[in-house]
C-alpha positions as CSV (number, residue, x, y, z in Angstrom):
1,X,48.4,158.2,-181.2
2,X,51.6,155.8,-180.6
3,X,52.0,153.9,-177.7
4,X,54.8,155.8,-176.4
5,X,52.4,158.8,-176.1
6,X,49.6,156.8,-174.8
7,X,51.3,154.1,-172.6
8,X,49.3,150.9,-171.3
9,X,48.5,152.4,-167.9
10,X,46.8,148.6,-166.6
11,X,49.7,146.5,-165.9
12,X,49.3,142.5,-164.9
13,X,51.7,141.6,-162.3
14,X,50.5,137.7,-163.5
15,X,50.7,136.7,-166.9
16,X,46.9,136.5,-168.8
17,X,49.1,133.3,-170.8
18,X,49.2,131.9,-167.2
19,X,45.7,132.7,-166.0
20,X,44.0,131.4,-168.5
21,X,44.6,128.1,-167.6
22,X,42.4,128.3,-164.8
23,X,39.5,129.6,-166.5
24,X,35.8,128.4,-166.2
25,X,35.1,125.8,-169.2
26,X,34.0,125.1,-171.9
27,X,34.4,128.7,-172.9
28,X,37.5,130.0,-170.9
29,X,36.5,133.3,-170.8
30,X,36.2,134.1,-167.5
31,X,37.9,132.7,-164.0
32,X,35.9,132.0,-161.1
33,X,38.0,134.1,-158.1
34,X,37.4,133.7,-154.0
35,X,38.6,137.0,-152.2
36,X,40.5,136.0,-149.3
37,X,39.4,138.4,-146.9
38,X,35.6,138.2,-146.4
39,X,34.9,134.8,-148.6
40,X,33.3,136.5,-151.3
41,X,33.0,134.3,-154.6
42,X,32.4,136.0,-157.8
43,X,34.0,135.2,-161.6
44,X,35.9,137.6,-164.3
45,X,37.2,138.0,-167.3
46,X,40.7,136.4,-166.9
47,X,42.2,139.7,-168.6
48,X,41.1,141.9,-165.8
49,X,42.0,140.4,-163.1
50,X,45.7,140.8,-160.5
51,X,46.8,143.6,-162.2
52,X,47.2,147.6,-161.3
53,X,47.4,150.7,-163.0
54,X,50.7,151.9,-162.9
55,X,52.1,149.1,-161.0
56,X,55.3,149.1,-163.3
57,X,56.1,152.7,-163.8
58,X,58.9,154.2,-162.1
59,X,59.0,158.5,-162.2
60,X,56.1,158.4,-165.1
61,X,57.8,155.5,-167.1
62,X,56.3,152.2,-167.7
63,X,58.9,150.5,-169.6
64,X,59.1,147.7,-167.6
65,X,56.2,147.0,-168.2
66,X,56.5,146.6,-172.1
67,X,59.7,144.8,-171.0
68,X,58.0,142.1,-169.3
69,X,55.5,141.8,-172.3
70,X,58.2,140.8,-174.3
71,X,59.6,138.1,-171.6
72,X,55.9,136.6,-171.3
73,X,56.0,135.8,-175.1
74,X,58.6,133.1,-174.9
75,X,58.0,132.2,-171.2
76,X,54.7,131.4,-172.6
77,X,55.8,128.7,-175.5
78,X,57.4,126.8,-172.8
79,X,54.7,126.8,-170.7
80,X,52.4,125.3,-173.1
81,X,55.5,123.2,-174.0
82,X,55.2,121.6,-170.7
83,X,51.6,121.1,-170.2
84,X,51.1,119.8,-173.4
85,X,53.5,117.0,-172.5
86,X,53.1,116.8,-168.7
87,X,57.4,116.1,-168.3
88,X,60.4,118.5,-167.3
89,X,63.0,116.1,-168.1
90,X,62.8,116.2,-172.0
91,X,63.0,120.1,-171.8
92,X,66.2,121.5,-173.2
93,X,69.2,123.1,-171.2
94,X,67.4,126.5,-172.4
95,X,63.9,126.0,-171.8
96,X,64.4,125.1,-168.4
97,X,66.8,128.1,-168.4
98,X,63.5,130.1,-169.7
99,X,60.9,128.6,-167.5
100,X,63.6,129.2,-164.4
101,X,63.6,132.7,-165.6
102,X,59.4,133.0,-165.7
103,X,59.6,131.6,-162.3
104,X,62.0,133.9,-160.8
105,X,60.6,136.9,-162.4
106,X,57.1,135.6,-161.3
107,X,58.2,134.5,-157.7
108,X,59.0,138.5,-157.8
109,X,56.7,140.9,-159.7
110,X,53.8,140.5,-157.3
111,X,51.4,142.9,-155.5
112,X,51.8,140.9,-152.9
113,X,55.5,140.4,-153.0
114,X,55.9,144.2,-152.6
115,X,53.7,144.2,-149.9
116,X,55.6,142.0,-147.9
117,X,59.1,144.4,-149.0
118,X,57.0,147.3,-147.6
119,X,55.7,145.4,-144.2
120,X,58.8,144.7,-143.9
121,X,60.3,148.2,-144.1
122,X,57.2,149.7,-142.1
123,X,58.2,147.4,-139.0
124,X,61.7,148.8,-139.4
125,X,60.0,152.5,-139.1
126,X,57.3,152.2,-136.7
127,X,59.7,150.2,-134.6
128,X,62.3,153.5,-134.8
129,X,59.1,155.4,-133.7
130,X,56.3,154.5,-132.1
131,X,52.9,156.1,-131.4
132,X,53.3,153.8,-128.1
133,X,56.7,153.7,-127.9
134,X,58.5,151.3,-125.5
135,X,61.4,153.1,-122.9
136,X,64.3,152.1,-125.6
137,X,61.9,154.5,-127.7
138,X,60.8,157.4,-125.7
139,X,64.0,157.9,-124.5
140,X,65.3,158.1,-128.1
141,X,62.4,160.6,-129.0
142,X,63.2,162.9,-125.3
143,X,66.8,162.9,-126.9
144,X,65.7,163.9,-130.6
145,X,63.1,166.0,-129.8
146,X,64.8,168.1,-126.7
147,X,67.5,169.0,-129.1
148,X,65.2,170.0,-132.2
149,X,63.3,172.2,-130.0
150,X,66.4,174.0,-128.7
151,X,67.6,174.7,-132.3
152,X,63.8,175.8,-133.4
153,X,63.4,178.6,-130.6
154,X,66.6,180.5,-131.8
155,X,65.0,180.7,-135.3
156,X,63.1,184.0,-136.3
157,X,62.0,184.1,-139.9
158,X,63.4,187.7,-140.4
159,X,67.3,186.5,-139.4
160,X,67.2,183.8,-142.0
161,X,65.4,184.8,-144.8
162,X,66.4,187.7,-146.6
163,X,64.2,191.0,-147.1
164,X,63.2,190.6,-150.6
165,X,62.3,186.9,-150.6
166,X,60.3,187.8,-147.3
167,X,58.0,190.4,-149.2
168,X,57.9,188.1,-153.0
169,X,56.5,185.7,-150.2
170,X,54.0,188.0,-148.7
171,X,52.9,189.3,-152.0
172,X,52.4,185.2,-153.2
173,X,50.1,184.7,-150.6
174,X,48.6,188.2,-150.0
175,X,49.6,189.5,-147.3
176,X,52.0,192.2,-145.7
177,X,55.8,191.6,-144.7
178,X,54.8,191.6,-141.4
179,X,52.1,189.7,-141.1
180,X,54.1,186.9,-142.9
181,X,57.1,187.2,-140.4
182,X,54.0,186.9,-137.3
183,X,52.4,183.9,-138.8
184,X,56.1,181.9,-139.6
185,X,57.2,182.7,-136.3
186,X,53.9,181.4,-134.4
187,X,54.0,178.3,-136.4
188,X,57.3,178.0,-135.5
189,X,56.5,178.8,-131.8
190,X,53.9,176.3,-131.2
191,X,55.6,173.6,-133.3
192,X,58.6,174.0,-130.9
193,X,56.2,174.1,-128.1
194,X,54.8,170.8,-129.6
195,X,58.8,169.7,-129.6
196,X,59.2,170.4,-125.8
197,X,56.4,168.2,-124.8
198,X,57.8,165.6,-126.3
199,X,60.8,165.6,-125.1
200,X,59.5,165.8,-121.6
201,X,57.2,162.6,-122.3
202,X,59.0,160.7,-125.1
203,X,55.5,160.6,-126.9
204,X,54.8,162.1,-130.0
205,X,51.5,164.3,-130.4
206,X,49.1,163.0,-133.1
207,X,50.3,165.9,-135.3
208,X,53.1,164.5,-136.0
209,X,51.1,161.2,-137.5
210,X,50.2,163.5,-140.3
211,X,54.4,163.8,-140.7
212,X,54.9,159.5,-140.2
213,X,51.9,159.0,-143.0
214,X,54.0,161.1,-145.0
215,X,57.0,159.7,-144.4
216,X,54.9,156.2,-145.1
217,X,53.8,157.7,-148.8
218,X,57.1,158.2,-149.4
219,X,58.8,154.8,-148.0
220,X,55.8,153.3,-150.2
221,X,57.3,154.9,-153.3
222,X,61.0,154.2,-152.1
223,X,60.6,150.4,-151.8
224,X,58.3,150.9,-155.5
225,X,61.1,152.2,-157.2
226,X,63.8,149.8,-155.6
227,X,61.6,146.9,-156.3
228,X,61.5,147.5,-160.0
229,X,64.7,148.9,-160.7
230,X,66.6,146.0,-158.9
231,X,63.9,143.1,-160.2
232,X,65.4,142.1,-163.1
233,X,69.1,141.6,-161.7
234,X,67.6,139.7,-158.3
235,X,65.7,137.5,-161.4
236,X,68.0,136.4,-163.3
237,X,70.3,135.3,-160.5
238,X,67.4,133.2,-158.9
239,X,66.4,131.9,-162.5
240,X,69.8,130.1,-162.6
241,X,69.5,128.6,-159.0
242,X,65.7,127.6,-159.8
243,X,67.4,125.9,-163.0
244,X,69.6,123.7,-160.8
245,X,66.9,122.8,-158.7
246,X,65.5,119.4,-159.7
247,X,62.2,119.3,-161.0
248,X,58.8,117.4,-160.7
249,X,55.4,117.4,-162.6
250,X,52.3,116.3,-160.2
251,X,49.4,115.3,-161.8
252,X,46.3,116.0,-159.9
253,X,44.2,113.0,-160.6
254,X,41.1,114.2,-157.8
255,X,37.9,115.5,-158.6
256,X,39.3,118.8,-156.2
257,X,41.0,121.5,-158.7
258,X,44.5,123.1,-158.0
259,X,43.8,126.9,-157.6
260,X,46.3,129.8,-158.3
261,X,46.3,133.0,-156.9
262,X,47.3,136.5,-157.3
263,X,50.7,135.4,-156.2
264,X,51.0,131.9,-157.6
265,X,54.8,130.8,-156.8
266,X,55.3,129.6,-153.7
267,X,58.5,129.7,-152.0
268,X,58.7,128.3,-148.5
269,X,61.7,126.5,-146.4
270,X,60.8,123.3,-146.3
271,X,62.0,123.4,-142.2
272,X,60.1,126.3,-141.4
273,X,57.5,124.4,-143.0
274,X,58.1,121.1,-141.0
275,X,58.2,123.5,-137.9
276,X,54.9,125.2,-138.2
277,X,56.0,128.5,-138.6
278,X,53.7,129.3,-141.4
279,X,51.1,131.4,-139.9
280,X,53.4,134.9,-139.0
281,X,53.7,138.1,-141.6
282,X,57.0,138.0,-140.2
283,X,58.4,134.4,-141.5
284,X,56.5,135.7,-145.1
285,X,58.2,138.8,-145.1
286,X,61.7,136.6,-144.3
287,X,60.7,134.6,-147.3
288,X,59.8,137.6,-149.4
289,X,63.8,139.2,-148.9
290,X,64.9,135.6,-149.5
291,X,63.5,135.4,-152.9
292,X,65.0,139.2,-153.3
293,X,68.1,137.4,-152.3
294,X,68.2,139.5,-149.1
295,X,68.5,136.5,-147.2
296,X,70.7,133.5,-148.6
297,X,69.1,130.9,-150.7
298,X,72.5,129.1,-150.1
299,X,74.5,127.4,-147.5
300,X,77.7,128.8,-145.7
301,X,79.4,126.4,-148.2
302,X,78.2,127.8,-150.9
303,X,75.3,124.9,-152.3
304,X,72.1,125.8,-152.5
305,X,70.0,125.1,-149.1
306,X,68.6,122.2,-149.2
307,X,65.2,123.1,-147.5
308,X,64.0,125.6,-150.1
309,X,60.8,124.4,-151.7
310,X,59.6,126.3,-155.5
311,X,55.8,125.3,-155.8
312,X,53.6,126.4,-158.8
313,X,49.9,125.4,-159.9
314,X,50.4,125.2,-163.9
315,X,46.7,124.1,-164.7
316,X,43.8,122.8,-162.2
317,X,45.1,119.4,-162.9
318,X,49.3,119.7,-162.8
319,X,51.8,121.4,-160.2
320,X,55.3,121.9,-160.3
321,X,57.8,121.4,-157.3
322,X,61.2,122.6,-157.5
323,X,63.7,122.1,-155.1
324,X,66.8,119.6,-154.4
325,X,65.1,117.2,-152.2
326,X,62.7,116.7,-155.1
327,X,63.3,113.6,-156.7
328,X,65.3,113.4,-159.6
329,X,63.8,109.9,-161.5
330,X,63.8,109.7,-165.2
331,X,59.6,110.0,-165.1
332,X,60.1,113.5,-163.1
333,X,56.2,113.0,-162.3
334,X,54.1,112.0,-159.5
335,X,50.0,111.4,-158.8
336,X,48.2,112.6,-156.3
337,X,45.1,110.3,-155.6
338,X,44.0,112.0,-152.8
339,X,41.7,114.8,-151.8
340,X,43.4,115.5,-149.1
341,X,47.2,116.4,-151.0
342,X,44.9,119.0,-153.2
343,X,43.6,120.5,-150.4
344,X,46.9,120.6,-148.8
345,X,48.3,122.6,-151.5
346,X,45.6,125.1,-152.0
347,X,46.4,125.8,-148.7
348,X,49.4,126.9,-149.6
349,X,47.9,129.4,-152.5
350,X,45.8,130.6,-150.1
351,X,48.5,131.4,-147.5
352,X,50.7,132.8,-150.6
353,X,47.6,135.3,-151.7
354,X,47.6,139.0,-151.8
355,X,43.7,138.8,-152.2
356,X,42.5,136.3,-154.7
357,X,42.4,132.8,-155.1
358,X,41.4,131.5,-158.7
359,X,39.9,128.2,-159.9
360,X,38.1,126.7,-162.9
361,X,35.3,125.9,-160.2
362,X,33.0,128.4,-158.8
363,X,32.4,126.0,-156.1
364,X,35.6,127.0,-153.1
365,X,33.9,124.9,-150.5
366,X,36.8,122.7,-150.2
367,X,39.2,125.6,-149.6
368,X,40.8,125.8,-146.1
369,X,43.2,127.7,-143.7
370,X,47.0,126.7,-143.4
371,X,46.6,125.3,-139.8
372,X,49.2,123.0,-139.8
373,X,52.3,121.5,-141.9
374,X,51.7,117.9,-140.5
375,X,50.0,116.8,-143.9
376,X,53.0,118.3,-145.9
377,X,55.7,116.2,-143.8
378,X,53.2,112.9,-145.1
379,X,53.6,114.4,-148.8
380,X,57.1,114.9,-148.9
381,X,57.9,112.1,-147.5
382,X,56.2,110.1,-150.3
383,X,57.4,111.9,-152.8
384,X,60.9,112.4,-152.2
């Protein structure tokens, strides 16, 4: 059976070219993985892991993902380009043009990446209505809701629906004319009833939670389809402002490894950053449509903003900063000698995460909580 007729239903949303460089040695088979949200530690084959069935198909069709496939082929000679000599600067104009474009794509392909797109649309929603809604709110449900029931208690089945779709209808479901035209009208009846109350308290019965989880399903798939369909334009617009960026190779020189994660490039604002704003959904969700290009990654005047930070874990022992307060020097590369800087930027991962954190190690006792962005102002500082 051909592909096309059996299509590759598992889809990674990170690269196993990528993953495997964080795998257990000496045989590299399988990663050793902390879930974020109870501390669990177990290891994997890196080949099964941050990846979901279907993740890429849009109304039954997974071509993006055999499009990506064919992107993570010569994403992947660069990247072994690049840890194989541990420098940026002697890349060509289009290798860095193709690693800017893995980047991008990665920044953006995420589970957790759309999770943030759908928080982010959810607030929106729940905010337009509320099972606790605030005055603002009620009084915008009263207004909705007096007005549906008005129109609903002038409805009888039997004036809009014609006579022969009425009894095709009772025949469907077994029943007689009449008893159909009873039944539609009741439900009508008590949903208007349902309607009134409402409008009288500006709080919506938990009935009508079954209607918002619907609605929910179907924002879910909405922000899905956008996310995929407008991916590979929002890419390749960021790939050629991550290629302008300057670039720096950090070699990790501790006995601590760099982890990854399921979402392994981090984008942050290097102010919000420096201001400790690093611990709401809400600032992640900000930089989640920044990287969409919702929000500007540039200036008024046009250059890109200054404060935006691009970092990515290439092995346990390098990283990669991107960003134009990076420094631009000839040697492009920087140690860190510390514990302390590694910890730092696992932090980071771990912040970043969906739900997994991977390392070469199984031992994640030296993994922490993003607390504060003191002991990033002390790295930057050095570095740049």
């Amino acid at each position: 059976m051909s592909s096309k007729q059996n299509p590759k239903r598992r889809h990674h949303y990170v690269p196993c070219f990528y993953l495997k460089n964080f795998t257990i040695p000496p045989e590299h088979k399988y990663i050793a993985t902390l879930k974020k949200s109870d501390g669990g530690v177990f290891s994997g084959a890196s080949t099964k892991i941050a990846l979901e069935n279907d993740f890429y198909t849009v109304d039954g069709n997974p071509a993006f993902e055999d499009d990506l496939a064919k992107l993570e082929t010569k994403w992947s000679i660069v990247h072994h380009l690049i840890m194989s000599s541990m420098n940026v600067i002697k890349l060509s104009q289009e290798e860095k043009a193709t690693y800017s474009e893995f980047l991008a794509y990665q920044l953006s392909r995420t589970a957790q990446f759309r999770k943030w797109l759908i928080d982010g649309a959810r607030i929106t929603f729940s905010n337009a209505i509320s099972a606790n809604p605030d005055e603002s709110n009620k009084t915008a449900i009263k207004n909705v809701t007096s007005k549906l029931s008005k129109v609903l208690s002038a409805i009888k089945v039997e004036n809009i629906v014609d006579s022969d779709t009425l009894q095709k209808a009772a025949d469907r479901f077994g029943m007689s004319k009449d008893e159909l035209i009873q039944n539609s009208n009741k439900t009508i009846h008590d949903r208007t009833q349902k309607l009134h109350r409402a409008s009288q308290t500006g709080i919506l019965s938990p009935d009508f939670n079954l209607s918002l989880e619907s609605a929910d399903s179907s924002l879910t798939e909405s922000i899905k389809k956008k996310h995929i369909t407008e991916l590979n334009d929002v890419a390749q617009e960021k790939a050629k402002q991550i290629a302008s960026m300057n670039w720096l190779i950090i070699e990790n020189k501790t006995n601590i490894p760099f982890c990854t994660s399921d979402n392994p490039v981090c984008l942050f604002d290097f102010d919000a950053m420096l201001n400790n704003k690093m611990k709401t959904s809400k600032e992640t969700i900000r930089w989640a449509l920044q990287a969409l290009g919702l929000v500007d990654w540039t200036k008024t005047d046009g250059t890109l903003n200054p404060e935006l930070l691009i970092y990515f874990p290439l092995t346990p022992n390098l990283l990669l900063w991107c960003g134009q307060k990076v420094s631009n020097s000839q040697t492009a590369s920087f140690q860190f000698d510390t514990e302390e800087d590694v910890k730092f930027h696992n932090k980071i991962s771990v912040f970043q995460a969906k739900e997994f954190l991977f390392s070469n190690q199984i031992d994640f006792s030296h993994i922490e909580t993003l607390d504060s962005s003191n002991q990033l102002t002390v790295i930057v500082n050095r570095v740049i």
